[in-house]
C-alpha positions as CSV (number, residue, x, y, z in Angstrom):
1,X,59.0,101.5,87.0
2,X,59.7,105.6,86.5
3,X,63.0,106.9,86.7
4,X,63.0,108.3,89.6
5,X,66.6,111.1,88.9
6,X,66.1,111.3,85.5
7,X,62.5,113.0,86.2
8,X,63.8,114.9,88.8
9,X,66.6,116.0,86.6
10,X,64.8,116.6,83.9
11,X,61.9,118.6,85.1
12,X,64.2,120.5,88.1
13,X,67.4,121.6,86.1
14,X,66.6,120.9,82.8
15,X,62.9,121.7,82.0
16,X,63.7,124.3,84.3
17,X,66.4,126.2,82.0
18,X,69.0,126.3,85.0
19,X,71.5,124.0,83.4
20,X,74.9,125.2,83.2
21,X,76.1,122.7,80.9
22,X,79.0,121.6,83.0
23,X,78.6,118.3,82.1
24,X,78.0,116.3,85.7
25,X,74.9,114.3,85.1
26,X,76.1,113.0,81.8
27,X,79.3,112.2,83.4
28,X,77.4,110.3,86.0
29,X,75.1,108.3,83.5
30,X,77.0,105.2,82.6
31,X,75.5,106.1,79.1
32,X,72.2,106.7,79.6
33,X,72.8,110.2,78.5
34,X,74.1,112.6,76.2
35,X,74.6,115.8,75.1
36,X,72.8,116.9,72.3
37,X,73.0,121.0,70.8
38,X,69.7,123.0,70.9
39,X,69.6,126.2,69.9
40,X,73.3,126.7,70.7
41,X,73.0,125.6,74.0
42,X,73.9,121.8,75.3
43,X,70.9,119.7,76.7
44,X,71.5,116.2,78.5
45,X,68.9,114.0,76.5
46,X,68.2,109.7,77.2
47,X,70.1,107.4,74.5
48,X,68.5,104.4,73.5
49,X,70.5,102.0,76.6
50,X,68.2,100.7,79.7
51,X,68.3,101.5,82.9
52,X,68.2,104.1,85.4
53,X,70.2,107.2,86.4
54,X,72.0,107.1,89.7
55,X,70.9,108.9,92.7
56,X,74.4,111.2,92.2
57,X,74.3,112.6,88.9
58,X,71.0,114.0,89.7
59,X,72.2,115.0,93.7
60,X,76.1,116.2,92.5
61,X,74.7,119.0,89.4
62,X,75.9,122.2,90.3
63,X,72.2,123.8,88.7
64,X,70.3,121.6,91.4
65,X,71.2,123.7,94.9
66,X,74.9,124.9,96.1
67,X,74.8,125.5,99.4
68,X,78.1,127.5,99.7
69,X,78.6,128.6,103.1
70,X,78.1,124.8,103.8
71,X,80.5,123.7,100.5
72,X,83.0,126.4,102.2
73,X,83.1,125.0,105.6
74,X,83.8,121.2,103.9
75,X,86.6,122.4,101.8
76,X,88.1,125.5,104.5
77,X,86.8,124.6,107.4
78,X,85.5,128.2,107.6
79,X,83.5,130.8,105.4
80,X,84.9,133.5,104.1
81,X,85.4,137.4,104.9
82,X,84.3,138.3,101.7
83,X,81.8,136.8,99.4
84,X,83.1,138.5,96.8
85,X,86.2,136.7,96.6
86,X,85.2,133.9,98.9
87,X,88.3,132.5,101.3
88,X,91.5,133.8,100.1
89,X,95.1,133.3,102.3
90,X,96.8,134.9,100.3
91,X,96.7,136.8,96.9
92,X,99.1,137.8,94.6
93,X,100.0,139.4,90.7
94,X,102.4,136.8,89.1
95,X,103.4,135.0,85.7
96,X,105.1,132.4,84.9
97,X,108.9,132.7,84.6
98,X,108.9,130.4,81.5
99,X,108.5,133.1,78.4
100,X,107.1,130.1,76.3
101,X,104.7,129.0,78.8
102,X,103.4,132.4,79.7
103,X,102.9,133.6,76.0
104,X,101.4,130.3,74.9
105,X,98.9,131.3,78.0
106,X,95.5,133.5,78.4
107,X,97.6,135.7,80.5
108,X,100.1,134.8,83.3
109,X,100.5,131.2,82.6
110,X,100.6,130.8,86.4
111,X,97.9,127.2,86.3
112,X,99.8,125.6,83.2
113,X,103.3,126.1,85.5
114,X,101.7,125.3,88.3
115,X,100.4,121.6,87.0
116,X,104.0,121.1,85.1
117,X,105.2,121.4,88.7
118,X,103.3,119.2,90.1
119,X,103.4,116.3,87.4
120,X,107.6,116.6,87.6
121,X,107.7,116.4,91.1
122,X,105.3,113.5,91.0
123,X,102.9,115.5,93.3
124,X,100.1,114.2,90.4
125,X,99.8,111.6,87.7
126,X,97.7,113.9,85.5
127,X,95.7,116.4,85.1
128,X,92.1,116.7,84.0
129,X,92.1,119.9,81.2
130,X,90.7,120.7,78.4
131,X,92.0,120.6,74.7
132,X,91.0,121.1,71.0
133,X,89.8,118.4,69.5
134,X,91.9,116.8,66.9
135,X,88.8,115.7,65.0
136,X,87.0,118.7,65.1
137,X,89.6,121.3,65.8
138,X,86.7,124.2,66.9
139,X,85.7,121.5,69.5
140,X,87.0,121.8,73.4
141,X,87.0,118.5,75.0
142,X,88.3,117.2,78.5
143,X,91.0,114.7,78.8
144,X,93.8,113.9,81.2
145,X,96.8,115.4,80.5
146,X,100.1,112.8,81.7
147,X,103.2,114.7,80.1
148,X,104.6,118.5,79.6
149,X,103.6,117.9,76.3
150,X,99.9,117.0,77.0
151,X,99.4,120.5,79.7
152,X,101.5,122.4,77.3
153,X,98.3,121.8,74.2
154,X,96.1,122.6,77.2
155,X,97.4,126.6,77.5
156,X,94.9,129.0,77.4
157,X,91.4,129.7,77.4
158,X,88.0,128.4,75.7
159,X,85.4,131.1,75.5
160,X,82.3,128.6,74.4
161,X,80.9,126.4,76.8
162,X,82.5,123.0,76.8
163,X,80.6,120.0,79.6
164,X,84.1,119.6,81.3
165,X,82.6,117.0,83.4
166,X,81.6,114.5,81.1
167,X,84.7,112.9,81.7
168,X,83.6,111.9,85.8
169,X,82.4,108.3,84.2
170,X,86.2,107.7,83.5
171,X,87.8,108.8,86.1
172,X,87.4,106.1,89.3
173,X,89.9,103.8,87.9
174,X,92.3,106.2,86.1
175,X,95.7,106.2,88.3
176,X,96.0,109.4,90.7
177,X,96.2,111.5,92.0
178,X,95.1,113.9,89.9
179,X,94.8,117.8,89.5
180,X,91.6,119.2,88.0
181,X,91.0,122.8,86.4
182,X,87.8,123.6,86.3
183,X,85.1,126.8,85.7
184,X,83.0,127.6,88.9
185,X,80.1,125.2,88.2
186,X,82.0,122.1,87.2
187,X,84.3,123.0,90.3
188,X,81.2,123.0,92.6
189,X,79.8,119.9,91.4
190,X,83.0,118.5,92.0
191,X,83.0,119.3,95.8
192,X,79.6,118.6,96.4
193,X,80.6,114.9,94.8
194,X,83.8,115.0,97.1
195,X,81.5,116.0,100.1
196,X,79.1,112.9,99.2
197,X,82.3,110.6,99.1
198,X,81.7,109.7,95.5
199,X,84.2,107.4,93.9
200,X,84.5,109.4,90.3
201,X,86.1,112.0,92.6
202,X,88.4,110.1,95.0
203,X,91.8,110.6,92.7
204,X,91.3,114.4,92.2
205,X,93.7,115.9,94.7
206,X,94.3,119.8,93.6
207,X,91.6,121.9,91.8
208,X,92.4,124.9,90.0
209,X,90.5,127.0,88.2
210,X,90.1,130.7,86.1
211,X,87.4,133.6,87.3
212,X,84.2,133.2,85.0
213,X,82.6,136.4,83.9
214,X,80.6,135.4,81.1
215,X,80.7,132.5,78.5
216,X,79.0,132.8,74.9
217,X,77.4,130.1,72.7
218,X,79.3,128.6,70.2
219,X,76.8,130.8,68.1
220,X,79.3,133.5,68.6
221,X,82.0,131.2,66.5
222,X,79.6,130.7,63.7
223,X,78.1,134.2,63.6
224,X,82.2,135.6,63.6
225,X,82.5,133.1,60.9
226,X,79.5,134.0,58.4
227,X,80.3,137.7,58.9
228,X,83.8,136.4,57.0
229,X,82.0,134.5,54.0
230,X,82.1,131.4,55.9
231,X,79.4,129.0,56.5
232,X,80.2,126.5,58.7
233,X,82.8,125.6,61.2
234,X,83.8,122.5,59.5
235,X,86.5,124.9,57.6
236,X,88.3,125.3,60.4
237,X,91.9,123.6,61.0
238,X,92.6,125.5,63.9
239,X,90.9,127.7,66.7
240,X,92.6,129.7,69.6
241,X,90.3,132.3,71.8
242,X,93.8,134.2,73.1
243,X,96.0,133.9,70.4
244,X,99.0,136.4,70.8
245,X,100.6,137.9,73.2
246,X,98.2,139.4,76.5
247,X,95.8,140.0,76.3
248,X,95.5,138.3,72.9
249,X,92.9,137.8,69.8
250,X,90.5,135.4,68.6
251,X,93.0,133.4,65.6
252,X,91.0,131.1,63.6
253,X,92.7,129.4,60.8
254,X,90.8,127.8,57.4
255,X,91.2,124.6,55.4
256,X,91.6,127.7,52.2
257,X,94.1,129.1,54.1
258,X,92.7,132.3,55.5
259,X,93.4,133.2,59.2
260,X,91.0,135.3,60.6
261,X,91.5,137.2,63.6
262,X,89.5,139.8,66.5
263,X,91.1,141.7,69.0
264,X,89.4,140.2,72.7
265,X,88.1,143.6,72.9
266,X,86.2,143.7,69.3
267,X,85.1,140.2,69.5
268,X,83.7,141.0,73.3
269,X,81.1,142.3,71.6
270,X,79.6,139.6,70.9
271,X,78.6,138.3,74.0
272,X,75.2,140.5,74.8
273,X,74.0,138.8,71.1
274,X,75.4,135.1,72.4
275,X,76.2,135.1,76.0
276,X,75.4,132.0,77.7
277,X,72.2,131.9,80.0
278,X,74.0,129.2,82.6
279,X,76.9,132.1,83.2
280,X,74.5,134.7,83.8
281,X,72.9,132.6,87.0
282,X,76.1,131.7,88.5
283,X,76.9,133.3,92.1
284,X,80.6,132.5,92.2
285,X,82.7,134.8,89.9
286,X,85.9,134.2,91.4
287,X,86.0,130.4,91.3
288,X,85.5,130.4,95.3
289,X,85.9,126.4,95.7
290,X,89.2,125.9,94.2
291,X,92.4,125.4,96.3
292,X,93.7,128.4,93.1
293,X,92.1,130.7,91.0
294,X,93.4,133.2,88.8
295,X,92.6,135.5,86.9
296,X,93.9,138.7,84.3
297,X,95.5,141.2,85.9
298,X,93.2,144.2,84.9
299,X,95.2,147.5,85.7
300,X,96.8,149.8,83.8
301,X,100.3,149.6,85.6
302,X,100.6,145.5,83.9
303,X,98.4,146.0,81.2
304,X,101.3,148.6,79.7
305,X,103.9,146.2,80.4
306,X,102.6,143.4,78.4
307,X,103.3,139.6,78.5
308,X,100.9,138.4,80.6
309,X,100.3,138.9,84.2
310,X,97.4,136.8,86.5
311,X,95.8,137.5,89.8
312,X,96.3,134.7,91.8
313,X,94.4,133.6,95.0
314,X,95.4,131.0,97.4
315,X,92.5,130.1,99.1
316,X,94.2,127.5,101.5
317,X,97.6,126.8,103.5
318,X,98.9,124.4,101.2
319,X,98.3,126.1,98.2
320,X,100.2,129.1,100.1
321,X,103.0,126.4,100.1
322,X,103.1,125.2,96.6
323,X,102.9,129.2,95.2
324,X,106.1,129.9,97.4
325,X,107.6,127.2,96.5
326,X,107.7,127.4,93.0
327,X,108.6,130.8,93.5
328,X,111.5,129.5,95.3
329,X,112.3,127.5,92.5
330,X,112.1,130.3,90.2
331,X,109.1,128.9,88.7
332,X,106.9,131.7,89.6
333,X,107.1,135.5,89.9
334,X,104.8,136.4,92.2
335,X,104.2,140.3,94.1
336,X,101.9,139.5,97.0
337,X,99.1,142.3,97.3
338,X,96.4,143.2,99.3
339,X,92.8,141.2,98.8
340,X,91.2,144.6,97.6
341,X,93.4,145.6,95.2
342,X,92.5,142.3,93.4
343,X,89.0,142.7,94.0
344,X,89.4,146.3,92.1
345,X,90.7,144.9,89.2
346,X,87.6,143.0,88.4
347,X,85.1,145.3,90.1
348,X,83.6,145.9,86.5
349,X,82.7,142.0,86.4
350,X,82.0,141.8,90.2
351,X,79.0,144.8,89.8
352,X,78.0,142.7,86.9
């Protein structure tokens, strides 16, 4: 008897070359699938266990269809003013008032204050994030983070695609509710399985996520690396993309005890030579389906400051709520602007 999804998976999405690699399907598989590395880029592929793939992973992939004005009327109720930014209640240019969290951060530090708040006032159980592997330390790999401690190893940004969804098969029974940060793909796939009613999404109260420009290969790690005499990333002990204060350097650290580092601005050069085909065909550059996105503050007037500063949208009442509140709390510093002004800080990516 054919598999019915796993065709239409395979020759829609992935046949296709429209996977973003954000990890759903496998998620989704109760094992029949896995990821395996292909020319830099992650393909779902069968493993040797019987059976046949579920209706959802095939239905919930973010590269199969997004209808957004629908996804935006589930989530808001409404669609938005602007498609650039998609719905926005408020936005604002903030950091967090924790120096250690905001300098251990991509920029403002504004998501990993946001989900410390929300663990200590027992708003969530966890949060879904992504870490360095301890096994493979140049390896990004989700988890649920349950202390400080555990969103604190979180901080920052990883510049190389990483399936965040791959951890869906776990999730139905963990304890909830959670909070999720997510890149605009996963986050899609995420609402359309909340619009379904799926039960891998029913603990996932808050999502979160940054603005997505473009994303390289892991190519770009290895090709940084040979151009320093090294040939493989199994020297690494230790890999940060934002080391630093903002807006921070590539830092990677070798079993010989080398550190080798890049400006962001030198090693952006990279990414025409290994910039990922999935970010290139996403619509959603502002992370539209998150209750908060942020983003770097791109502007002259904060990037002479220093430290760290974040664009940050609220996109619904609630998350209106919780920004205020924490800045309240003294949590937060946050300077409300005006939507265009945020939009012209990222126009460059936006005409891109």
């Amino acid at each position: 008897m054919p598999d019915i999804w796993y065709e239409k998976l395979k020759a829609e999405i992935i046949d296709a070359g429209l996977y973003t690699q954000c990890g759903t399907p496998v998620g989704l598989s109760n094992g029949l699938l896995e990821h395996k590395e292909k020319k830099g880029v992650l393909i779902p592929v069968r493993t040797e266990k019987e059976g046949e793939l579920s209706k959802a992973a095939y239905e919930g992939c973010a590269a199969r269809y997004c209808n957004y004005p629908e996804l935006n009327r589930f989530v808001f109720n409404k669609t938005p003013e602007s498609w650039l930014s998609g719905v926005v209640e408020k936005s604002f240019i903030g950091y967090a008032t924790d120096d250690q969290i905001r300098r251990n951060s991509a920029s403002g530090g504004v998501l990993t204050a946001l989900l410390i708040h929300l663990l200590k006032t027992e708003k969530i159980r966890g949060a879904i994030c992504l870490k360095m592997s301890e096994e493979k330390p140049w390896h990004a790999e989700p988890f649920i983070a349950r202390s400080e401690e555990e969103i604190l190893s979180s901080a920052g940004s990883v510049y190389s695609v990483t399936p965040t969804n791959e951890i869906l098969g776990d999730l139905e029974n963990e304890e909830g509710p959670l909070a999720y940060i997510g890149l605009p793909d996963q986050v899609a796939a995420i609402r359309k399985l909340q619009k379904m009613g799926h039960p891998s999404v029913r603990n996932i109260k808050y999502i979160f996520g940054p603005y997505m420009g473009t994303q390289m290969r892991f190519e770009a790690i290895r090709s940084f690396l040979r151009s320093n005499n090294v040939q493989s990333e199994e020297g690494i002990t230790d890999l940060k993309y934002r080391a630093g204060e903002w807006p921070g350097y590539l830092q990677i650290t070798l079993k010989d005890g080398r550190v080798l580092k890049a400006e962001k601005f030198h090693y952006n050069y990279l990414i025409p030579f290994f910039v990922a085909k999935s970010s290139l065909q996403l619509v959603d550059f502002t992370n539209e389906l998150t209750d908060i996105s942020v983003g770097d503050a791109w502007s002259p007037k904060y990037e002479s400051k220093r430290g760290g500063y974040s664009i940050v949208l609220a996109r619904t009442e609630d998350a209106v709520s919780l920004l205020e509140e924490m800045q309240k709390a003294e949590l937060l510093n946050l300077e409300e602007i005006v939507l265009e002004e945020a939009l012209d800080m990222h126009g460059h990516m936006l005409d891109f």
